[in-house]
Structure formats: C-alpha cells, structure tokens
C-alpha positions as CSV (number, residue, x, y, z in Angstrom):
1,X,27.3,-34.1,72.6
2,X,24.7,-32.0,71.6
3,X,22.8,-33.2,68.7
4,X,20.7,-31.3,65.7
5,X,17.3,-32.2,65.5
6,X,15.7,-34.5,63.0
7,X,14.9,-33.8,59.5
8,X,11.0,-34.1,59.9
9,X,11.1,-32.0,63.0
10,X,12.8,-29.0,61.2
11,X,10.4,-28.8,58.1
12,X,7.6,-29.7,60.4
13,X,8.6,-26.3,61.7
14,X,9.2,-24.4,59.1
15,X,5.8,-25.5,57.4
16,X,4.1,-23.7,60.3
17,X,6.4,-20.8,61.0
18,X,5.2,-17.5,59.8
19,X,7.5,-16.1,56.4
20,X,6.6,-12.7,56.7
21,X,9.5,-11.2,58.0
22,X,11.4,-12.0,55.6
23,X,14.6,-10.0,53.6
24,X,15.3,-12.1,50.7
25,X,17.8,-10.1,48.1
26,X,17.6,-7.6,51.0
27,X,21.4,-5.7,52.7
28,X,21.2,-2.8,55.3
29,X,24.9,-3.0,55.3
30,X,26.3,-0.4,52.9
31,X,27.3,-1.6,49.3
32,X,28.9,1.2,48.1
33,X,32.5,0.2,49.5
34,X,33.9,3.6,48.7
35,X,35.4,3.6,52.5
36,X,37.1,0.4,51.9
37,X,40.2,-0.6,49.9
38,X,40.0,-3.6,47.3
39,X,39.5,-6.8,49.7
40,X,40.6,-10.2,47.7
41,X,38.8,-13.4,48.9
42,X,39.0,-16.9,47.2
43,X,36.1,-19.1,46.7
44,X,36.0,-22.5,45.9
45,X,32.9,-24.0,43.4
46,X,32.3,-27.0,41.9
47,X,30.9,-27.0,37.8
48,X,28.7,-30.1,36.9
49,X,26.2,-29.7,33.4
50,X,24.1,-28.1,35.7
51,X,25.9,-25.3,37.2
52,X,28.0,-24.3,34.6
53,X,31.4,-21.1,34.7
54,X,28.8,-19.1,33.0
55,X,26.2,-19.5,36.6
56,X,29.4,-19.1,38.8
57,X,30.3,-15.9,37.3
58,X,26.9,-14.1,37.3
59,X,26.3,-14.8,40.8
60,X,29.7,-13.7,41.9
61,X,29.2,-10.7,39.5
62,X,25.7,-9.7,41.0
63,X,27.4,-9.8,44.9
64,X,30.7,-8.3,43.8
65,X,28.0,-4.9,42.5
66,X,26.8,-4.6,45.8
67,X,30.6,-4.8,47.0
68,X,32.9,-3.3,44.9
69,X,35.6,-3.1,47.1
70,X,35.6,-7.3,47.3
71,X,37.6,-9.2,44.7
72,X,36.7,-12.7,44.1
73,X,39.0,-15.2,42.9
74,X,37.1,-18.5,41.9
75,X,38.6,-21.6,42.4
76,X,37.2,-24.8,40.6
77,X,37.2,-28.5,42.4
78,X,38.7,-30.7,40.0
79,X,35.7,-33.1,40.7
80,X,32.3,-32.9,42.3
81,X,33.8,-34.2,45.2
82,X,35.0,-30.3,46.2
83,X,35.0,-31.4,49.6
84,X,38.1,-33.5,49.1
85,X,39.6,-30.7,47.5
86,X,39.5,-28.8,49.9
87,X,41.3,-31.3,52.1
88,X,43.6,-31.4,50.3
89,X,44.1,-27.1,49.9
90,X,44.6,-27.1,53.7
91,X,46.9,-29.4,53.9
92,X,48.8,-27.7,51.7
93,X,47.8,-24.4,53.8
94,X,45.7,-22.8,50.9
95,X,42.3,-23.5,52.9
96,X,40.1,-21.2,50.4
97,X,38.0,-18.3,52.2
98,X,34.9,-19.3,50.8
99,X,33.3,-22.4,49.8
100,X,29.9,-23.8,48.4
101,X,28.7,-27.2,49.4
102,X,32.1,-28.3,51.0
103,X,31.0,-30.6,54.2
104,X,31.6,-28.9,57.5
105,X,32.5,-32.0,59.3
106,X,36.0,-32.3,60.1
107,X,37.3,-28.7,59.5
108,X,34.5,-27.4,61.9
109,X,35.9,-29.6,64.3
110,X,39.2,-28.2,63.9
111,X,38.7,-24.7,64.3
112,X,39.2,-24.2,60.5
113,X,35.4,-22.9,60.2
114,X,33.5,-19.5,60.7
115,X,30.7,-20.1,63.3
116,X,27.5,-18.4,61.6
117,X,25.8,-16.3,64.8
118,X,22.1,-16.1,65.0
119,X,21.6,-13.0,63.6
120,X,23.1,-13.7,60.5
121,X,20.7,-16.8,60.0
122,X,17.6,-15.2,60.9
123,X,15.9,-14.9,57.3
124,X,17.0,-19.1,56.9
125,X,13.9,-21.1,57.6
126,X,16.1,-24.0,59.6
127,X,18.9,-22.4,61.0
128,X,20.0,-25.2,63.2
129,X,20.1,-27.7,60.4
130,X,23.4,-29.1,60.3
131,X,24.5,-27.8,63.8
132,X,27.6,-29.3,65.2
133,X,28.2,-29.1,68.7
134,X,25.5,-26.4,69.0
135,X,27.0,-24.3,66.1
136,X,26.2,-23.8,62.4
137,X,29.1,-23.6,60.3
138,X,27.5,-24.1,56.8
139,X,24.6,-21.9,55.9
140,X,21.3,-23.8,55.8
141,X,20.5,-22.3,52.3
142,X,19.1,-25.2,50.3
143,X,16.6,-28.5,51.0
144,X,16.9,-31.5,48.5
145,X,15.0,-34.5,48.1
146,X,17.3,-37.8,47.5
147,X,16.9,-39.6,45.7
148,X,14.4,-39.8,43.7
149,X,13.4,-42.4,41.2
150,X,13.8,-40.6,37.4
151,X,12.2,-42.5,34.5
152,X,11.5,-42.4,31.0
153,X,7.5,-42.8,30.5
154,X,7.5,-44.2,27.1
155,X,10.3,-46.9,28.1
156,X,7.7,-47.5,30.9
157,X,4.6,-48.0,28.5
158,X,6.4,-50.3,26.1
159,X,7.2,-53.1,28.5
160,X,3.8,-52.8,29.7
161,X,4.2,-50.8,32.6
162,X,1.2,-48.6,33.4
163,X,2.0,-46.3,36.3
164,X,5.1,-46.2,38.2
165,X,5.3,-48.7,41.4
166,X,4.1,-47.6,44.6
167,X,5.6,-50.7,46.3
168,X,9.3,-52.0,46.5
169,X,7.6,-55.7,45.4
170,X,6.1,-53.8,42.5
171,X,9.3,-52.3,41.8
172,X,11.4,-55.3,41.0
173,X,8.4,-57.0,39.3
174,X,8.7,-53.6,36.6
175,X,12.7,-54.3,36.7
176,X,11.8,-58.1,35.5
177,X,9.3,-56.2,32.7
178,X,12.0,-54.1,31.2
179,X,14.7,-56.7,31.4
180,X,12.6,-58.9,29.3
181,X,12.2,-56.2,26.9
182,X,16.0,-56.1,26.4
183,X,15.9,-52.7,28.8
184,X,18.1,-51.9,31.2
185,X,16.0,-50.7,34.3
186,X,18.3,-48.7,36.5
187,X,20.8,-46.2,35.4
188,X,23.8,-45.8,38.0
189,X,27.0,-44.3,37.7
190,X,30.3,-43.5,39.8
191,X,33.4,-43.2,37.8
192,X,35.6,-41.1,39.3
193,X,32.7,-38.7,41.1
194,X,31.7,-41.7,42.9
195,X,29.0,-40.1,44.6
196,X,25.9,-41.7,42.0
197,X,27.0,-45.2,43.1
198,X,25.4,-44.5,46.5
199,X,21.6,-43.1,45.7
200,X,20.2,-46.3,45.3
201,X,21.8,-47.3,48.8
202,X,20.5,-43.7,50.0
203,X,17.4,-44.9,49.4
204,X,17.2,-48.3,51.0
205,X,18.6,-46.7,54.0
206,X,15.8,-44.5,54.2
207,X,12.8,-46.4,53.8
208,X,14.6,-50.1,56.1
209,X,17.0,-48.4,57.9
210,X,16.1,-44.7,58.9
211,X,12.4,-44.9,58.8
212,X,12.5,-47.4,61.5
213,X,15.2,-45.5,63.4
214,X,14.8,-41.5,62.5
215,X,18.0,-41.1,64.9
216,X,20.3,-44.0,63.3
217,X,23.4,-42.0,62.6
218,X,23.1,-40.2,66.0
219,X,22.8,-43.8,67.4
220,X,26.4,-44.5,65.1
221,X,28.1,-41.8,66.5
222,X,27.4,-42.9,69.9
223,X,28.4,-46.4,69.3
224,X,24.9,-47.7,70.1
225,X,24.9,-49.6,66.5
226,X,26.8,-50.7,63.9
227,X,26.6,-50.9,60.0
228,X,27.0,-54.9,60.4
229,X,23.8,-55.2,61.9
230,X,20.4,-57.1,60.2
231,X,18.7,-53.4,58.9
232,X,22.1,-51.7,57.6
233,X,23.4,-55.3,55.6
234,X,19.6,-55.4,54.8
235,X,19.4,-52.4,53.1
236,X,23.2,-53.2,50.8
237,X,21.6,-56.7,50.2
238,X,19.1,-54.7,48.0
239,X,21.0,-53.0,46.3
240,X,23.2,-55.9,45.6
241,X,20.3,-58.1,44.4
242,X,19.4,-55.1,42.0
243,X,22.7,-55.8,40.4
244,X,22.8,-59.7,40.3
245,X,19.8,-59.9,38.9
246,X,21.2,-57.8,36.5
247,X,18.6,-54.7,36.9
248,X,21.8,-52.2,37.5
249,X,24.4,-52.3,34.9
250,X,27.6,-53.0,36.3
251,X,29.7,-51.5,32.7
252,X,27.9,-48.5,34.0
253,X,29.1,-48.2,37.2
254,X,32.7,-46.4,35.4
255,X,30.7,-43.7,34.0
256,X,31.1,-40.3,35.8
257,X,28.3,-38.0,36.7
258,X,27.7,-35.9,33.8
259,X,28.0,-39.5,31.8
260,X,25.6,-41.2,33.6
261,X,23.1,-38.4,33.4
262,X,23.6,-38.5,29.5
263,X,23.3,-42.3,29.9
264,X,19.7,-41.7,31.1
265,X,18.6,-38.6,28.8
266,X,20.0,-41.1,25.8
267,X,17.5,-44.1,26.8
268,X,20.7,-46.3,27.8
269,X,18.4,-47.0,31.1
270,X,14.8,-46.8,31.9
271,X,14.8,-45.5,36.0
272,X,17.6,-42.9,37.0
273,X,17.9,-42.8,41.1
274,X,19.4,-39.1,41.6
275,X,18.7,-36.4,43.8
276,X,16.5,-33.5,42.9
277,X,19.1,-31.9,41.1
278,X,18.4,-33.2,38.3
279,X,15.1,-32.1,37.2
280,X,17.5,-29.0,36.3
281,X,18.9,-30.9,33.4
282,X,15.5,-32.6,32.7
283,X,13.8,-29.5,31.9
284,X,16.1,-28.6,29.5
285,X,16.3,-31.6,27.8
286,X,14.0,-32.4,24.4
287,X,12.7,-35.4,26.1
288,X,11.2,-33.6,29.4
289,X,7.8,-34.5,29.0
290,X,9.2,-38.0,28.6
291,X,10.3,-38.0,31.8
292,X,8.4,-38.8,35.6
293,X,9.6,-38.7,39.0
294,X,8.6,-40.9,42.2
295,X,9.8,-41.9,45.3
296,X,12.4,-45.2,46.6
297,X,9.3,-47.1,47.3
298,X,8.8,-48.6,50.9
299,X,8.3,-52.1,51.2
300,X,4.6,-51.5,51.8
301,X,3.8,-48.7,49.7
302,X,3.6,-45.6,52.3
303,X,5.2,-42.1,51.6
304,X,8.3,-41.7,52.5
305,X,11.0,-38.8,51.1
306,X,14.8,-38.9,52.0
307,X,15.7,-34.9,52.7
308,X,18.9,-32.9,53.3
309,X,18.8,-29.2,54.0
310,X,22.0,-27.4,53.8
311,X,24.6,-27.2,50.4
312,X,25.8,-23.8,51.4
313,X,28.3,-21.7,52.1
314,X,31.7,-22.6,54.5
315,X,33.8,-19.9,55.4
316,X,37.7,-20.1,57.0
317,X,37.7,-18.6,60.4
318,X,41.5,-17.6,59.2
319,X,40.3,-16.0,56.2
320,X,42.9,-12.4,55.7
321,X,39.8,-10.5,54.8
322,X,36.8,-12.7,57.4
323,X,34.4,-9.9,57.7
324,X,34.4,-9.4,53.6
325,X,33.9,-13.3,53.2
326,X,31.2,-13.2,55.7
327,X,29.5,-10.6,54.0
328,X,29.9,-12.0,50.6
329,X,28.8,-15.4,51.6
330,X,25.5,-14.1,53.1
331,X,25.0,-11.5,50.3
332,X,25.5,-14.6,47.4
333,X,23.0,-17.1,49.7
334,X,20.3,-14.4,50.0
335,X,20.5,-12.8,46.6
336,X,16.8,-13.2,45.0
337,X,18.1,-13.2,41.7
338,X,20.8,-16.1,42.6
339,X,18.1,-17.8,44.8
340,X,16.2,-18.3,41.5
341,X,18.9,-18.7,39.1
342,X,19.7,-21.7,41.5
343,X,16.4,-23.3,41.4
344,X,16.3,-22.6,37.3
345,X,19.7,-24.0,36.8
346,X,19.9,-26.6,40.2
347,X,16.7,-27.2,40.5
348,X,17.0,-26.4,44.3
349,X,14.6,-26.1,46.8
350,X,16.1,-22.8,48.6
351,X,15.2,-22.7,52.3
352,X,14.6,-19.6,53.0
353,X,12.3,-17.3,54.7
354,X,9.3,-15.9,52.0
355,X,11.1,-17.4,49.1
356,X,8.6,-18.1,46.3
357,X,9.9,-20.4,43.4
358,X,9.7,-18.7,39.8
359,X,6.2,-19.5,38.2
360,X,7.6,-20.6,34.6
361,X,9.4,-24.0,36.0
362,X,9.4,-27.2,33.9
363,X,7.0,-30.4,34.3
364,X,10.2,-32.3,35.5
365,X,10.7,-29.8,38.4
366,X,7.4,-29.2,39.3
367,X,7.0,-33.0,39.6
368,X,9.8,-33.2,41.6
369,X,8.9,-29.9,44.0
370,X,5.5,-31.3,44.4
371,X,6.7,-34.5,45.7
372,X,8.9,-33.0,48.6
373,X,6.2,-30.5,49.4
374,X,3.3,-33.3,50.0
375,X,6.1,-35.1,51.8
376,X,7.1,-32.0,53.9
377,X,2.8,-31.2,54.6
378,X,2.8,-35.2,55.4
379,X,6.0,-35.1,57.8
380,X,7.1,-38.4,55.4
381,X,10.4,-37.7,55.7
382,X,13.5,-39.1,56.7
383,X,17.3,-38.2,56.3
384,X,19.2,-38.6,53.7
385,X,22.1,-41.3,54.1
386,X,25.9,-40.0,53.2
387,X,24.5,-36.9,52.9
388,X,24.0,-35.4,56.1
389,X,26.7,-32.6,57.5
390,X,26.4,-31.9,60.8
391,X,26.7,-34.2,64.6
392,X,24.2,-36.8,62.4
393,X,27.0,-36.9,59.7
394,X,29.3,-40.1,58.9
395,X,32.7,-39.1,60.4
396,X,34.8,-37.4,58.0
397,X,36.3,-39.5,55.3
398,X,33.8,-42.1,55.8
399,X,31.3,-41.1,52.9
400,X,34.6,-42.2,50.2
401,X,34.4,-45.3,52.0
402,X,30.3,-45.8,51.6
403,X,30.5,-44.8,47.8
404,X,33.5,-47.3,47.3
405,X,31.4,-50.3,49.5
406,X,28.5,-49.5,47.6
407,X,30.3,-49.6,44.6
408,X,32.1,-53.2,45.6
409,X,28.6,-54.8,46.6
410,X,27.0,-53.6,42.9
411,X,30.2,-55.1,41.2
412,X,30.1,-58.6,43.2
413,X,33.3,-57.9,45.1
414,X,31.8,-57.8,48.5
415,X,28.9,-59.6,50.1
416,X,26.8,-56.7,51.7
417,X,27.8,-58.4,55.2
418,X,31.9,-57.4,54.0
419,X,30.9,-54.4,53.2
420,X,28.9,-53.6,56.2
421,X,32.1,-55.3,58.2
422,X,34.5,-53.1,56.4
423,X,32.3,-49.6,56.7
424,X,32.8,-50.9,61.0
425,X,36.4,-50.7,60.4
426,X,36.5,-48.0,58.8
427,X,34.8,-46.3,61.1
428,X,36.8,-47.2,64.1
429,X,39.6,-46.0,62.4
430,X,37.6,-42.2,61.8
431,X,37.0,-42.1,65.2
C-alpha cells in the first residue's frame, strides 16, 4: 500500500521549497455567479471557546461574496468529536457536503470522499500530507504542534522552580516540587470530548515510541508491531505513573474541553499538555504573560516536536452541487483574511505557500510558533500519535478506543499492559 511520507520529510521540504509562486486569497475563477442559479451546500463545523458561531459565519460570509450563487447551510457537531458525527449523518444518509477537520480515514476508503487533484493543491506547501492510497482527500491546510507542555510561570517560581525542565527526570522532580506545595502539576481533561485525555500519551509516544521508530504506525498497519510491545506499554506506563503518583488529577479527568482549559487559566493546575491551539485562548486571557510553553521533554533532554499537518476541508464525492463544494472549500482554505483570522482565533500554523503570520500576535503564540519553527529548521520532529489521517492513521474507530484506554490507565482501571492488550484487540477487530 502506498504510504505518505514522514512528518520530518514533508517540512524538511517545505522549509527549502521556494514560496514565491504563491496565490494566497487569490481566484481566477469568476465570482460573480450571475450565470449560475442559487447552489445550496451543507457544511459541517465544530464550535470550541476558540472558534466560536461568530468565526464560522464571517468566514462562510467572506466565500459566499465571492460566490453568490452558493448557499451555505452550517451544520454544528454536537461535540468536538465532529468526526463521529459525521458517522453517524451517513448512516443516516445525510453525509454533509462539506466538512472541516472531519478525519478522511474510513469514508475515503469507501468512496464517500472527493479526491483533491494536483492542481487544486498546488499553492499548499505539503500536498501529499495525509495521502491515502496515493490520494489526498482532506486539504493539507494547517500544521500543529502537539502537544505542548502549557504552564503558569508564577505557579512555577513559587515551588521553586526556576526554568521549565528540559529533561523527562527533571520533569517529574518539578511535579514532586508542586505537589509539595499543595499544587496540582498537570491539568488533563476528557469528559465527554475525550480527546484531552490522550495529549499526555501523544507525547510519550513521540519522544519513546515514534522517535525511535519515525514509521511506527506504518509498521501497525502492516502488522509488523503491536501496541503490547515493551516501547508502546512503555510510553502508557508514564502516563500512568503521572497519575498514581498523583501528579494528574484523576476528579479532572470528567471535565470537558472548554472545562479543562478554564481549569488551567483558573490556576486549578500548574502544566496544561494541549496542542497549539491553545495559545489562541492564552492570548486572550488576563494572565497571558503568566503563561510559558515547552516541549514533552525526551528522556535525555534533545529537541523533539510532535507535528500534524492537515485539519482541513473533506468534501462528499456525492455532494448534489460537487463542483460548488469544491470551489467553496478551496476558496474558504485559501482566503487570506480566514487564513489569519484562523491563526488569530486557532492559533494555527496555516501551511500554505507565501503565507506570512499577522505581525500583532500574542507572547503565548509567538512562544508557541517559535517552538515549531526551530523544530521544523532542526528536523526535530516526529508525528503526532492519534492524530494522524492518512495510510499512517489508527484505523477508523480506533482513536475512541486510545482516548478511552488512556483514560482507563490515568483512572487505575487498566495496567498499561491491559490497555495496550485491549488497543491489539481492538485493532484486530478495525481491520
């Protein structure tokens, strides 16, 4: 089966590939519509404090100008997990005919998807990132760094702490610093968006697990390993440790995203594992020069950055009106104006040719942006676990079953070896 290549490869690429030809914002197709009748199209989003109804509308509203004659309907996933949702629309046969973030895997597979062509991906600087079986069937639009490691500098100085830890020994020796001091050190969440439970396993993953093996998913999808093998049960026994020793809050573990992110801007934890999303929310917070970023430390101290490129749009192969979701979808992912209402709202890292971030960004992005990009000039990167959406992807339904395992091993209701044991079945049963 043809495979996508790595991470590290892609941005290696892109770092040296020249941005001038670029057409960000930019549509030689004609936006006046006045040939056309009214052409209705549905597209699914997903709200979060972040990317509020208010976001969603102004970027719909600044495509739908340049196409009058298209009439969007948004839909709204009833959780962050929208691509559940929209499992469960086509199975009911209302498979919307757009949709943001919604992992390929699965309905590519099918047939259900839109295969992007070349041409149509020539101003995105990876356009094979996410490729299944040769074929990209998300658009490449964004790259994020997950996670990262979030905390509260003043929380830091008053248990002593002088500079965040470079090493994972050093890590848990800052955990044991603010536990003493009555401080909870990690901040992680679930609740019924499940997905926070699994950063701080995204991270072990990456610096045990992929940074030893760049290809270990591809390896997974061949059967040439397994999850209950010595790295994989290595990398859940640290993040169950975090939680016996009490540095992750089990009570916690209920909270919901937009809960646990409060959790953290309240001071209820002093380290918050997300991805860079967040620095969105930081920024606007009172307390955002309170707040540093760095990186799931390695065990001895070396650069490493966990990175997905992709987040955008899906669109149904069986759409009524394809060619005006096709256009739409490109016209909202190249918009300059969207582009940088997504990094100002997101804090997203758009991928795309001659895109320059706005100058006026906030410490807790910058922070963040200037991590990836020393990681990206360094080629210190790996995958990001549960994350990724193309052939290197879990098999469909098998992330639900990572975030619940995770989840299980943080809350003492499986050894990491169970839960490794159980992802195996699982996984035969995807397959």
């Amino acid at each position: 089966m043809p495979r996508t290549r790595t991470t590290a490869a892609l941005l290696a690429l892109a770092m040296a590939a020249p941005l001038s030809a670029c057409s960000v914002g930019s549509d030689s197709s004609s936006s006046s519509g006045s040939s056309k009748g009214t052409q209705e199209i549905t597209f699914l989003t997903f709200e979060t404090p972040n990317l509020t109804p208010q976001y969603w509308d102004a970027a719909i509203k600044r495509v739908t100008a340049k196409y009058p004659y298209i009439k969007v309907k948004r839909l709204v996933s009833p959780t962050a997990d929208r691509t559940a949702y929209a499992k469960q629309l086509r199975a009911s046969g209302q498979l919307p005919d757009v949709m943001i973030a919604v992992a390929p895997t699965g309905f590519a597979e099918a047939g259900d998807l839109y295969a992007w062509q070349p041409s149509e991906l020539k101003d995105f600087l990876f356009p094979g990132a996410g490729a299944i079986n040769g074929k990209i069937y998300q658009l490449p639009t964004n790259s994020q760094s997950i996670p990262n490691v979030y905390y509260r500098k003043s929380i830091f100085a008053a248990a002593g702490i002088t500079a965040p830890p470079k090493t994972y020994a050093e890590l848990l020796a800052d955990c044991a610093k603010l536990k003493a001091k009555g401080t909870t050190p990690f901040v992680v969440g679930g609740g019924k968006d499940a997905f926070p439970t699994v950063l701080p396993l995204t991270g072990t993953v990456g610096t045990d697990v992929y940074r030893k093996t760049p290809d270990w998913m591809d390896r997974r999808r061949d059967g040439k390993v397994k999850f209950a093998e010595p790295d994989f049960v290595g990398a859940l026994k640290k993040v169950g440790d975090l939680a016996s020793k009490g540095y992750i809050d089990s009570k916690m573990v209920s909270l919901d995203y937009a809960a646990t992110e409060q959790a953290f801007l309240k001071g209820k934890g002093a380290m918050y594992p997300m991805g860079s999303w967040f620095a969105a929310s930081g920024d606007k917070s009172p307390i955002k020069n309170d707040i540093g970023v760095f990186p799931w430390p390695t065990d001895d101290g070396s650069e490493l950055m966990p990175v997905y490129t992709g987040g955008g749009i899906d669109v149904n192969a069986h759409a009524k009106n394809l060619d005006a979701a096709r256009k739409f979808a490109l016209a909202f992912q190249l918009d300059q104006t969207n582009l940088d209402a997504s990094v100002k709202s997101d804090a997203l890292f758009p991928a795309i040719k001659g895109y320059k971030q706005p100058s006026d960004m906030g410490p807790v992005f910058t922070e963040t942006y200037d991590l990836w990009k020393q990681a990206v000039k360094d080629q210190a990167i790996v995958k990001a676990f549960a994350w990724e959406t193309g052939d290197d992807a879990l098999l469909p339904g098998v992330d639900a079953k990572v975030f619940a395992a995770t989840q299980d091993v943080i809350l003492g209701r499986k050894s990491p070896e169970a839960a490794a044991a159980y992802l195996d079945d699982e996984w035969k049963k995807a397959s």
